[in-house]
N, C-alpha and C positions, 0 to 999 in steps of 0.2 A: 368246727362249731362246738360250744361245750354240751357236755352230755348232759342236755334237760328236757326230757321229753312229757312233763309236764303239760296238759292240756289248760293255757291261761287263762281260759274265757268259764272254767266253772270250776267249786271248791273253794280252800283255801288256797292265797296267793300270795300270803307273808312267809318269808323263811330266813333262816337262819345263817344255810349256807348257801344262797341261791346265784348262781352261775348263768342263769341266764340272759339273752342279747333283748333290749327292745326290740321294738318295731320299726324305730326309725334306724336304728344297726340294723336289723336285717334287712331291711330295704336299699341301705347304702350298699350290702355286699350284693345284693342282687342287682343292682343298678351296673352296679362294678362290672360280673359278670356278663351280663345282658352288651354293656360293652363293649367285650373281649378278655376281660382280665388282661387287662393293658397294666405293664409295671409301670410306674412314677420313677421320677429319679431316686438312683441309690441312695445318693447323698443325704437323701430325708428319713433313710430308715433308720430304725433305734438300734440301741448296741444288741448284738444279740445275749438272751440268757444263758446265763451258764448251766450246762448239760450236769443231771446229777448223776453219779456213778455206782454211788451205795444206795443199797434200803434207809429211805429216809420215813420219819412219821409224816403226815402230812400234817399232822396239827401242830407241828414244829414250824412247818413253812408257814402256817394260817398265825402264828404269834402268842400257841398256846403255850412252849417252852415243850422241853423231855416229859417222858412220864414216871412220875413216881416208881411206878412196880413194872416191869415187863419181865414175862413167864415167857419162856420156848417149850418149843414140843420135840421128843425124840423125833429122826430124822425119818424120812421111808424112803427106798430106792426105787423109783419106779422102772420097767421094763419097757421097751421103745414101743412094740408093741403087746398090749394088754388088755384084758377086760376092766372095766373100773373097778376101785380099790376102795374099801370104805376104812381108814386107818384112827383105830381107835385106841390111842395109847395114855397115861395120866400124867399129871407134873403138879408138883407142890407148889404152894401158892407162901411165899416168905413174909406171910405178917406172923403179928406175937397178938394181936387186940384185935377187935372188930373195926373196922374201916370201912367210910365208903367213899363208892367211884362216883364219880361226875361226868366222865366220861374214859368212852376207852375205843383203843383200835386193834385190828388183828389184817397180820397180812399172809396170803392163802385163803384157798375157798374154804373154810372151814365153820364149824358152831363148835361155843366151847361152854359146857354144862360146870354146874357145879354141885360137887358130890362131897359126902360130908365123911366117906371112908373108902376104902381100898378097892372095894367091890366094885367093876365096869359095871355090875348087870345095874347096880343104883343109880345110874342114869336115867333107868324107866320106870322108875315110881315118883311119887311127887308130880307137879304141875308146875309148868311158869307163868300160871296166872294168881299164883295168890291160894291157901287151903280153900277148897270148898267153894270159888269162886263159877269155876265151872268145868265140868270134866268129864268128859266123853271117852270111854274106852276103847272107841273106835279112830278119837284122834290121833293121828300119829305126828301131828306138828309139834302139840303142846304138851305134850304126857310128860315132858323130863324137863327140869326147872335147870333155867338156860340163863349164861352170863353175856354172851354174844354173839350174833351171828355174822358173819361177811360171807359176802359173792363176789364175784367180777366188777370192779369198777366201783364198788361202795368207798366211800369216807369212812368218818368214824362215827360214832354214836353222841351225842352231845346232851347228859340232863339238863332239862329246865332249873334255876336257881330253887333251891330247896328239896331238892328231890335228890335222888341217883339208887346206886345197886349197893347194897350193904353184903360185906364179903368178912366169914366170923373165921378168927384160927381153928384149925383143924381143918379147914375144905381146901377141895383140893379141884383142879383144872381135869376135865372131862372130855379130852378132844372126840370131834368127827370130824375126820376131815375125807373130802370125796376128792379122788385123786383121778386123773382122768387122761390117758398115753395118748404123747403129742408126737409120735416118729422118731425121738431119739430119747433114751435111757438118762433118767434126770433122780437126782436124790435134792429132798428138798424137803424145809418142816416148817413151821407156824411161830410165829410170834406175838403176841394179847401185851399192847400196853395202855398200863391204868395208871390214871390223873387220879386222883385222890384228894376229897376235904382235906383242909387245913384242921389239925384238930381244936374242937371249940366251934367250928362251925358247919356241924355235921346238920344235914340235912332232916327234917320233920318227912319227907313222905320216900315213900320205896317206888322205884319203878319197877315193869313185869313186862321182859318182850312177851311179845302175844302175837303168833302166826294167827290170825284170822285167814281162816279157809275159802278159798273159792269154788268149793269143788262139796256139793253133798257127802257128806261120810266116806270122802278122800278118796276113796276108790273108785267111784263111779265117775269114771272118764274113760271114754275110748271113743277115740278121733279117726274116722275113715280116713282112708287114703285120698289123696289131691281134694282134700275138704277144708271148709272151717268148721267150724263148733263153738259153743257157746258154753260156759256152766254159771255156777253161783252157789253162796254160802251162807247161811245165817249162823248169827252168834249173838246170843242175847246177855247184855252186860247185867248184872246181877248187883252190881254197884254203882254208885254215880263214878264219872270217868274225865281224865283228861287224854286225849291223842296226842301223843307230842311226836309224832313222824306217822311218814308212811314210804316204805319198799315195797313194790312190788318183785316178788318173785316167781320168773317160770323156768326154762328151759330153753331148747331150739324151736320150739311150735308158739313159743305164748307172744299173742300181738298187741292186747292191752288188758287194763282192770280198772275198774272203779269202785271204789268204795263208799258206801251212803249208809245212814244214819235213820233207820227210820224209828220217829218217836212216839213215846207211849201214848199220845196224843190225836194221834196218824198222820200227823206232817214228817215231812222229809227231808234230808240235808245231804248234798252232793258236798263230801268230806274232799275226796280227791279224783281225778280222772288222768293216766297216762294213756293216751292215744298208740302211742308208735315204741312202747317196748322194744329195747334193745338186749340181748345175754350178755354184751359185750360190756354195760353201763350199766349195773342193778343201783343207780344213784338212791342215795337217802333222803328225802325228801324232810328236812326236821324243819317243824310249824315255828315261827317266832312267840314268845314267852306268849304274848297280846293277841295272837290267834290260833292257840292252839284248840281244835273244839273240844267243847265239854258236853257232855250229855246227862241224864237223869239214870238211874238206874231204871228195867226196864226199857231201853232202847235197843233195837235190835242194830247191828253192825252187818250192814248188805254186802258180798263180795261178791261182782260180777266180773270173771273173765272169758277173754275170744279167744281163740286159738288158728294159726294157719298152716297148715299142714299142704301146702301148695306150691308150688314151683315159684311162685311169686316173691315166696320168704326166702331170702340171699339165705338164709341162716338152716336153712332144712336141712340135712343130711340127705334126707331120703325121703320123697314126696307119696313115695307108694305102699309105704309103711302103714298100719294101724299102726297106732301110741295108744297107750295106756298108761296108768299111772304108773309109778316108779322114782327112784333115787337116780337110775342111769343117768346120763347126760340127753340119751337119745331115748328115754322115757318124758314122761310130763308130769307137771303139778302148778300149785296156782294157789299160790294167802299171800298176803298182805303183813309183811313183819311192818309189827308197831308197837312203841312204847306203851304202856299206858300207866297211869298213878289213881289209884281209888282213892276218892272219897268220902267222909262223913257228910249225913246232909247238913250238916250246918255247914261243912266246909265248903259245899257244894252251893249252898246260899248264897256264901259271905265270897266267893269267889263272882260269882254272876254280878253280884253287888258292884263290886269294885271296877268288873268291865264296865257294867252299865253305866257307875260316875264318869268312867274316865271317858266316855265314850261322849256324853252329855257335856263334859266339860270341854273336850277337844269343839265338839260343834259349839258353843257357847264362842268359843276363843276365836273363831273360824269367822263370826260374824261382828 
């Protein structure tokens, strides 16, 4: 089944890359099964696909072409067995001008920051939400202004037309990469490739990945043994906003998240809900251009996640454990990585504008 654990029935349900089966497909594969999983004749199966054997981009396969620029990271050795490894080494970024991305991929679990001199520790100053936008010294998602994150199973990042990540000479690649020992002694590094404007056609607005928290001032999580748990997160946008995705991300304990919208108003808005989290599939959820939401400044951004810490979860380690927060694998954590591009309120206007004609016009045509 493709990995979309999406729940359809609330949030947005336009996307960009969406992989998922109807209803009437899954009822056919159930019907199927219910039957026996009885094979058909050979004769009617399709040729099989060809197996790939290198690292390919995936956005090469989806008909984006190569990417412009792709950076590698020194290599790390890891030992068959070991404690996790958080490997943080730099790598120059080869433009000569400012450029920006539209989209980009990296394969390994890694985030890749961007630093504008030599120093690792400048990783942790600055923000990747924008100066002054919002900044909690107790964050630990967002304190270091970040070009990409990847987990398990992610695509790649895709901006909406007009937008992306503006990347100036002189900066330079930031890796963390969390390295984590599978039984046998593997050396293995990261690779980030960036699609890049056409020059002439550079984009009017900046996007700023933004870990929205599930989790009160990050810390405060600790999940009994053979339990579940619940937390949650506010984060109040301080400028008008557009969402143009949403990941959720946990760990081996995390079961689902929801993220809602609640507005200065006090109405609410169910952004997105994953029911059945998988570690295996951190899928990128990116909003089509036409419904990506937008909010007002002053909306607050809700992050609710569950956790299952119970023999129930194939995925546990260890059911008898307390979890706490952590970077470990077999630690926990819980935000919601999502794009977002700020607003002027005119912009903020003349954008609501434009849904509301096209939306009045689509039902006009309709009848």
């Amino acid at each position: 089944m493709p990995p979309w654990h999406l729940d359809r029935s609330v949030g947005v349900q336009k996307f960009k890359n969406d992989m998922s089966l109807t209803d009437e497909q899954v009822d056919t594969i159930v019907r199927w099964v219910d039957d026996g999983a009885l094979q058909g004749d050979p004769k009617d199966l399709p040729p099989p696909k060809p197996l790939v054997t290198d690292n390919e981009w995936q956005a090469v396969r989806d008909g984006l072409g190569p990417p412009d620029v792709i950076i590698q990271s020194p290599e790390y050795t890891m030992p068959a067995q070991h404690q996790d490894v958080w490997f943080r080494p730099m790598s120059d970024i080869p433009l000569t001008e400012p450029r920006w991305a539209r989209m980009r991929r990296i394969i390994h679990h890694s985030i890749a920051y961007l630093v504008l001199n030599n120093d690792p520790e400048a990783i942790n100053i600055g923000t990747a939400n924008g100066p002054g936008r919002f900044r909690d010294d107790d964050d630990l998602v967002n304190r270091r202004p970040q070009l990409m994150e990847w987990a398990i199973g992610k695509g790649y990042d895709l901006f909406r037309p007009g937008t992306g990540k503006l990347i100036v000479p002189g900066e330079k690649i930031a890796w963390d990469q969390h390295i984590h020992a599978v039984g046998e002694q593997i050396t293995a590094g990261s690779e980030i490739g960036i699609w890049l404007y056409k020059k002439g056609e550079e984009p009017k607005k900046r996007s700023y990945l933004v870990g929205f928290t599930g989790i009160r001032g990050n810390r405060f999580l600790d999940i009994p043994p053979n339990s579940y748990a619940q937390t949650e997160g506010f984060t109040v946008l301080k400028e008008n906003a557009v969402l143009e995705n949403f990941q959720p991300h946990f760990h081996l304990r995390g079961k689902s998240m929801q993220v809602e919208a609640i507005l200065p108003d006090g109405g609410s808005q169910i952004v997105s809900y994953v029911g059945n989290f998988n570690f295996n599939w951190m899928t990128n959820y990116i909003f089509a251009d036409d419904a990506a939401p937008v909010f007002p400044k002053g909306t607050v951004i809700h992050v609710t996640a569950w956790y299952d810490n119970t023999r129930n979860n194939k995925n546990n380690p260890d059911p008898d454990q307390w979890v706490g927060y952590g970077d470990r694998t077999v630690d926990e954590m819980a935000h919601a990585w999502i794009n977002v591009v700020y607003l002027t309120d005119d912009e903020y206007k003349s954008l609501l504008e434009a849904r509301k004609s096209k939306t009045t016009k689509a039902t006009t045509d309709g009848n």
